[in-house]
C-alpha positions as CSV (number, residue, x, y, z in Angstrom):
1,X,-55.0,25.4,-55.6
2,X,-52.4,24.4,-58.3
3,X,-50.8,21.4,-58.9
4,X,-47.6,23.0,-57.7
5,X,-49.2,24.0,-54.7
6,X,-50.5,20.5,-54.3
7,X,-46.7,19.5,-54.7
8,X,-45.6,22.0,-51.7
9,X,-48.5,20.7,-49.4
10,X,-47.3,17.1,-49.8
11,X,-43.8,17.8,-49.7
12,X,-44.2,19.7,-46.5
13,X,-46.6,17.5,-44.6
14,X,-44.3,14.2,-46.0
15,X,-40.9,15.6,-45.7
16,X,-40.5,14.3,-49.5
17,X,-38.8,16.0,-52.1
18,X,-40.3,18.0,-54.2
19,X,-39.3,16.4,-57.5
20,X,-40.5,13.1,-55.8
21,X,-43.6,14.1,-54.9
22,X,-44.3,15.9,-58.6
23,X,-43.4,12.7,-60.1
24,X,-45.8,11.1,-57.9
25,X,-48.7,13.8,-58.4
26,X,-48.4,13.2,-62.5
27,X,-48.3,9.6,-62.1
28,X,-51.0,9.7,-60.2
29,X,-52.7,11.6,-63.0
30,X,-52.1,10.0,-65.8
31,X,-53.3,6.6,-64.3
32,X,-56.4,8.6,-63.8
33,X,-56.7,9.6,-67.1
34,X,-55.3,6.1,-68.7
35,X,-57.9,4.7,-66.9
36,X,-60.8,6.8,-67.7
37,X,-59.8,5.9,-71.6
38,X,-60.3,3.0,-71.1
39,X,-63.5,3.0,-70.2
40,X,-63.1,2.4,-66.2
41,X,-64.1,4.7,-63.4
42,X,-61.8,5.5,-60.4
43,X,-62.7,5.3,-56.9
44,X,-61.2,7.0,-54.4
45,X,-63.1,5.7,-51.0
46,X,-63.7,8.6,-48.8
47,X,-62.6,11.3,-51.7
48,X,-64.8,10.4,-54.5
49,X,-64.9,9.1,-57.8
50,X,-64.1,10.1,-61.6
51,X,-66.2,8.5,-63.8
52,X,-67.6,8.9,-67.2
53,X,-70.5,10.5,-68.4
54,X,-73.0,9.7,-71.6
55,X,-74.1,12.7,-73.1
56,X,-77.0,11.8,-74.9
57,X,-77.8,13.1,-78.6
58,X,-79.2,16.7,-78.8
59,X,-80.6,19.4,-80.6
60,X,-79.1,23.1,-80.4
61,X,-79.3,26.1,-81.7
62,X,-77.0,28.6,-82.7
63,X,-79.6,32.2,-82.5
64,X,-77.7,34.1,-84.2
65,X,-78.1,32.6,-87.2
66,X,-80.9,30.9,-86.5
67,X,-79.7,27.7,-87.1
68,X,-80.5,24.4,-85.8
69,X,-77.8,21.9,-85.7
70,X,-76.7,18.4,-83.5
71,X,-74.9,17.6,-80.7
72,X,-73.8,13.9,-81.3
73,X,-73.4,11.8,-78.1
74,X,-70.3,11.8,-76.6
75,X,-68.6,11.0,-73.1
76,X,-67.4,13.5,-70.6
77,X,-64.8,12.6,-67.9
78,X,-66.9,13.9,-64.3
79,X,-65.6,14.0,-60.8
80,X,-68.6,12.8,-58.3
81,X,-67.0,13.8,-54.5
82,X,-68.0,11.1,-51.5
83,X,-70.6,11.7,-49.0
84,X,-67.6,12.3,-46.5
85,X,-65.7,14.9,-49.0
86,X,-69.6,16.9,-49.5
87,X,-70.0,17.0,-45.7
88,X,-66.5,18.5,-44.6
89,X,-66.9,21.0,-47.5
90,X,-70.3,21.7,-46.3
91,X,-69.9,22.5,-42.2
């Protein structure tokens, strides 16, 4: 599903406009993603949570030319879904 897609679904089931709801949707987004800058993880209760992962220093090698180089640590943004999410997903 696309975010435009997302915008029709919530425009149809709100009876919002569809400009509204957009601007709502990339709100929503950003203060996601201003927030996960920052350093703070978003919870969503019965949805989930995006939070941010340590990647710890590694080795790795690149076999074609049989070189070894390093990964420096680094932190990935991660979605971890609710129990609630997993279990109507699961069926």
């Amino acid at each position: 599903m696309t975010k435009a897609e997302i915008v029709n679904e919530v425009a149809k089931a709100t009876g919002i406009e569809k400009v509204q709801v957009q601007t709502v949707v990339e709100a929503f987004m950003e203060s996601v993603k201003d927030s996960l800058a920052k350093g703070n993880p978003v919870y969503l209760r019965g949805f989930g949570s995006f939070i941010i992962k340590h990647r710890a220093q590694k080795a790795a090698r690149n076999i074609t030319r049989q070189t070894t180089m390093t990964i420096p640590a680094h932190d990935i943004p991660a979605f971890k879904p609710a129990k609630v999410f997993v279990a109507s997903v699961k069926k």
